[in-house]
C-alpha positions in Angstrom: 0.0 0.0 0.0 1.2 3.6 -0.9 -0.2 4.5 2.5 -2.5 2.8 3.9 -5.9 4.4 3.6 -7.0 8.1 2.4 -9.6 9.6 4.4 -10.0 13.1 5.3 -13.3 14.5 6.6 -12.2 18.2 6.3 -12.2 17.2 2.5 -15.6 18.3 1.6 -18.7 19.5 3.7 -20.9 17.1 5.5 -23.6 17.5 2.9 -21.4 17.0 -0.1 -20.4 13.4 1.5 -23.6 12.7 2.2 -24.8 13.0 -1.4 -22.0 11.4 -3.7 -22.2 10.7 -7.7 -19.7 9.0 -9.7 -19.1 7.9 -12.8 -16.3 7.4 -15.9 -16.0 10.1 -18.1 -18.6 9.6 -21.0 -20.4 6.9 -18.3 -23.7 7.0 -16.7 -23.5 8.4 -12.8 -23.3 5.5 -10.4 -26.5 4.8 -8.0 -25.9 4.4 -4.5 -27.1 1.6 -2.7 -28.2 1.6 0.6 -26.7 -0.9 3.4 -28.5 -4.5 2.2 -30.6 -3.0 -0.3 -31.6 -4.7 -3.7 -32.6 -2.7 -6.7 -36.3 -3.6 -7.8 -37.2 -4.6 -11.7 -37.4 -2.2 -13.5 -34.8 -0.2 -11.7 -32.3 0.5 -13.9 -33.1 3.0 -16.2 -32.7 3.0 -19.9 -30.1 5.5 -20.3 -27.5 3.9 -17.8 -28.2 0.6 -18.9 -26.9 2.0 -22.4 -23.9 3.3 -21.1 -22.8 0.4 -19.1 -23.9 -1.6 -22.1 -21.0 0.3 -24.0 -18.7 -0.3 -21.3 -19.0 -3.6 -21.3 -18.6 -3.6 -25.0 -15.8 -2.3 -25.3 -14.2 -5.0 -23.0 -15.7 -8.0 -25.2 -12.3 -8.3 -27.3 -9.8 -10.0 -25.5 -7.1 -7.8 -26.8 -8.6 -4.7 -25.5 -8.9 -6.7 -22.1 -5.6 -8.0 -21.9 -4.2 -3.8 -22.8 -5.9 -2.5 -19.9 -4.3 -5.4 -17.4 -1.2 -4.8 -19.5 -1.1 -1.0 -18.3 -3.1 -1.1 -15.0 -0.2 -3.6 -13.6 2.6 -1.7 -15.4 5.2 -0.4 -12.6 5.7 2.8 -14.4 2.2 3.9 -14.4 1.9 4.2 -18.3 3.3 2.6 -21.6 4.2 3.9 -24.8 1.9 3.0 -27.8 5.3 1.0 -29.2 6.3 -1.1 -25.8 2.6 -1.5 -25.6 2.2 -3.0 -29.1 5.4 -5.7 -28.1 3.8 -6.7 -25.1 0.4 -7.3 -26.5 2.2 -9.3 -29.8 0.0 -6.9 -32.3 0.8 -3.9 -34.4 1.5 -0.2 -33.1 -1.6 0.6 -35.5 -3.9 -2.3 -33.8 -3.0 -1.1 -30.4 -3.6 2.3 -31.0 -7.0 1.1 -32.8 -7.4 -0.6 -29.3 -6.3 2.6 -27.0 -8.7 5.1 -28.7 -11.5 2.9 -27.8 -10.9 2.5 -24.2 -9.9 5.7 -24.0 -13.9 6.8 -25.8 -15.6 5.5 -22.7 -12.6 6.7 -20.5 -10.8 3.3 -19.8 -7.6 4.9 -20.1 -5.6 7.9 -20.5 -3.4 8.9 -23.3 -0.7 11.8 -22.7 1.6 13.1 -25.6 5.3 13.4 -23.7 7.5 14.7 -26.7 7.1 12.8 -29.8 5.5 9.9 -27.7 2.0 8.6 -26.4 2.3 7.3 -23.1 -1.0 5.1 -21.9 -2.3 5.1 -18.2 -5.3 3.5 -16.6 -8.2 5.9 -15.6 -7.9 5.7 -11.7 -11.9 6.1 -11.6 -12.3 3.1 -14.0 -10.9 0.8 -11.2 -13.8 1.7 -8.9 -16.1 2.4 -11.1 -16.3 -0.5 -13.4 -16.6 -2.9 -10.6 -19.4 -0.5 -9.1 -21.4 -0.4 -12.4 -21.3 -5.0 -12.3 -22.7 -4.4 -8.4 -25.5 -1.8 -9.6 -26.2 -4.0 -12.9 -26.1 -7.1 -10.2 -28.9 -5.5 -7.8 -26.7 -5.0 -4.9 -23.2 -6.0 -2.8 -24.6 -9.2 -1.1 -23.0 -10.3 1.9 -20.0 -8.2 2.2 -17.1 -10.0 4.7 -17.1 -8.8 8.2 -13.7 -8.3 8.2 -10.4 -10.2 7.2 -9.6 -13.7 8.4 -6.2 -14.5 7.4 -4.7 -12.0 10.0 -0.7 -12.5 11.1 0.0 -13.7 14.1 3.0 -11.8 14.5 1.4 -8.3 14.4 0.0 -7.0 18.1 -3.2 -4.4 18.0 -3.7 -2.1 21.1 -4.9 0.9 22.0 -2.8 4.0 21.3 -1.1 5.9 24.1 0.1 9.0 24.5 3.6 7.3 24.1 2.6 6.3 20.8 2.1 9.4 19.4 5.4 10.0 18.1 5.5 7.4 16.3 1.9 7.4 14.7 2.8 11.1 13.7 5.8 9.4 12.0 3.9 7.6 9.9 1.3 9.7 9.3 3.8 11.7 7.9 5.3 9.0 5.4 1.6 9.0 3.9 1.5 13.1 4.0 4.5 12.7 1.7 3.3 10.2 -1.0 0.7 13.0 -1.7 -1.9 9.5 -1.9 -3.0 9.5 1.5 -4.9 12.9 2.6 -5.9 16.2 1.7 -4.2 17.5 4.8 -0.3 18.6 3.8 0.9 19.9 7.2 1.3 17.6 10.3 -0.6 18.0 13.2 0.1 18.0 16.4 0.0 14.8 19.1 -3.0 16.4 20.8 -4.4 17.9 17.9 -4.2 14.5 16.3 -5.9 12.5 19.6 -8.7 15.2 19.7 -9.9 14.2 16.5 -10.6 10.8 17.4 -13.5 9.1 19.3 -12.6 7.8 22.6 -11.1 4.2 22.8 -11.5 3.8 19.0 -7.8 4.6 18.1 -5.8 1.7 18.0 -1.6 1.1 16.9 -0.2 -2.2 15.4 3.0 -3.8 17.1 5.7 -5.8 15.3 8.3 -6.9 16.7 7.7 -4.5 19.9 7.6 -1.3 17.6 4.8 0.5 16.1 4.2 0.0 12.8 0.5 1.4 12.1 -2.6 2.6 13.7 -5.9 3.7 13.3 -8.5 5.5 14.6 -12.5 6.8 14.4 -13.1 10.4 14.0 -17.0 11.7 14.3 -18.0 12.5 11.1 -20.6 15.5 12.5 -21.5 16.6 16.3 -25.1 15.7 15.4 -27.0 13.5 17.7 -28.3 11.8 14.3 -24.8 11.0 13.1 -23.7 10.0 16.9 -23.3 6.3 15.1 -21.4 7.2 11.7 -17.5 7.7 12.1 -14.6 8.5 9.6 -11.8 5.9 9.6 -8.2 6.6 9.5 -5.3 3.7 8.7 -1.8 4.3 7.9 1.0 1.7 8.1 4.4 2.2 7.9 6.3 1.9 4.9 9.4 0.0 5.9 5.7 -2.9 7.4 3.8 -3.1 4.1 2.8 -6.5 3.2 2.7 -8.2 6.3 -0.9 -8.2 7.1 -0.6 -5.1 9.6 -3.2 -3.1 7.9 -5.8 -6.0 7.6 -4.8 -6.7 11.7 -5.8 -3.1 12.0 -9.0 -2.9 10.2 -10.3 -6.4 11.8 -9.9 -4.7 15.3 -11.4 -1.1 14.1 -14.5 -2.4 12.3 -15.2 -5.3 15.4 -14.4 -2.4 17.7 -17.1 0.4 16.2 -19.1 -2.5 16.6 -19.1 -3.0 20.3 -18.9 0.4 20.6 -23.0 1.2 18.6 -21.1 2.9 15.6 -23.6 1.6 12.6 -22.1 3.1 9.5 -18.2 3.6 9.1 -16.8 5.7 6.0 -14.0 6.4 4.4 -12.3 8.3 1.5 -9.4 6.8 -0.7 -7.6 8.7 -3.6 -8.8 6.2 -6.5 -4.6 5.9 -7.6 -4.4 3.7 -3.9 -6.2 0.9 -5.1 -4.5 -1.1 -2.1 -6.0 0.8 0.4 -9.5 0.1 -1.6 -9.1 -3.4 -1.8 -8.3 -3.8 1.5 -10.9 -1.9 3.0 -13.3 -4.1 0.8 -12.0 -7.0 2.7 -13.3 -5.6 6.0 -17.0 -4.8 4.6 -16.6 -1.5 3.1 -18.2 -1.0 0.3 -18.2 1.5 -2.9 -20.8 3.8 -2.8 -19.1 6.4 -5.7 -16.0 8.0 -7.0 -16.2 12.0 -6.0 -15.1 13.8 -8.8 -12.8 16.9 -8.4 -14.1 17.0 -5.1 -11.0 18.6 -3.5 -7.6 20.3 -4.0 -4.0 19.2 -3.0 -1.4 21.1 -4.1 -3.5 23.1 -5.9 -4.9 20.0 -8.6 -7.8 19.0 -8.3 -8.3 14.7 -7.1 -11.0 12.3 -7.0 -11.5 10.4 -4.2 -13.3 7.4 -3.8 -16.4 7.2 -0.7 -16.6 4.0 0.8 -18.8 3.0 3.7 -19.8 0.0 6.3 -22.6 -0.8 7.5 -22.7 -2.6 10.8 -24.7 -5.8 11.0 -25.5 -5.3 14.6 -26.0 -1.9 15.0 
């Protein structure tokens, strides 16, 4: 993971999250589900049935498929036409034939860097397709309560005020990847703690040092949203892929729970598709990609809203 999740409730106002539209460029806007709900026949309507229709479509040929895997899992980022072309075993022409279509419905990207056409993924199209299979699907049926195959070499407790140096050290690592928040200067220890609920901020151990955390922050000081919280998890680079941030989310999501939280969200930048993936693991589920919903460094991002509904609560 770049950094582990992307949330950020200063983002946007409360009213903006609370009524999110998504969609690929030259797509229909994504629906939002509620928690457990099923779309009833005849529920999708004519025009975004046509336009999933065309996404779909376009991913029928198995070249155009096996392009968009090609430079989705490229480590660059982005392929020229040319290398493209090898990789794939066709022509420059074919592929390009290939590009232009994915990029009609917004697939991919293609910049011009000198003489050059350099191919990237659409970061919305990674949320957004699968969204558009749950909405054509009637719903997200039985998401996971949280992960299973947690390590048992990674310790979760709650934070301390000893921690706090070293959560703001890795808070900071995802400040830097420019992937993880909105936010661009680092708090401070208490200014950090006072966002967060009480007892919902936890730290992950390995090897007797702290290698992630998490936390809840109240999404508004209304008595109606007393249940709904924001969730934070970052985990250190130098701890990446050894289960901490699963370890993390399995005790933040069981924890709201025995706490009455019934509805956790969070927002991820759609380029961290680790931190998405992840939190899908625990339950959280896609409601829409925000478009342009907020600065950093002074370009606009995406992010995308994801949310859990407790089963309990």
């Amino acid at each position: 993971m770049t950094s582990s999740s992307v949330t950020d409730t200063q983002a946007a106002p409360e009213d903006a999250a609370a009524q999110p539209t998504g969609s690929l460029p030259g797509g229909p806007s994504l629906p939002l589900l509620d928690a457990g709900e099923r779309r009833e026949t005849p529920g999708l309507g004519k025009a975004e049935a046509e336009g999933y229709a065309e996404w779909f479509a376009v991913l029928a040929d198995p070249t155009r498929v096996r392009l968009l895997h090609t430079v989705s899992t490229s480590p660059a980022g982005a392929m020229r036409i040319g290398d493209l072309a090898a990789a794939l075993g066709v022509s420059q022409s074919t592929c390009s034939h290939h590009v232009e279509l994915l990029k009609k419905v917004g697939f991919v990207v293609v910049d011009k860097v000198g003489t050059a056409s350099m191919v990237s993924v659409n970061a919305a199209c990674c949320t957004g397709l699968p969204h558009a299979a749950d909405v054509i699907m009637g719903t997200l049926s039985s998401p996971p309560c949280c992960p299973e195959d947690l390590p048992a070499d990674v310790t979760i407790r709650l934070v301390t005020d000893a921690d706090m140096s070293a959560v703001l050290a890795i808070y900071d690592e995802g400040l830097a990847t420019r992937n993880a928040t909105f936010e661009t200067a680092l708090p401070t220890a208490q200014q950090l703690r006072d966002r967060w609920l009480p007892d919902l901020a936890w730290v992950a151990e390995l090897n007797g040092e702290v290698v992630g955390w998490t936390a809840v922050t109240p999404v508004s000081a209304r008595d109606c949203y007393a249940g709904v919280g924001e969730s934070s998890v970052y985990v250190a680079a130098a701890a990446r892929g050894r289960g901490v941030g699963k370890a993390l989310l399995y005790t933040q999501v069981t924890g709201a729970d025995g706490a009455g939280l019934w509805t956790l969200q969070t927002s991820i930048f759609p380029e961290n598709r680790a931190s998405i993936a992840l939190h899908h693991s625990a339950g959280y589920r896609t409601l829409a990609v925000r478009t342009r919903i907020a600065q950093l460094d002074g370009v606009w991002r995406d992010t995308v809203l994801l949310e859990r509904r407790s089963e309990i609560n």
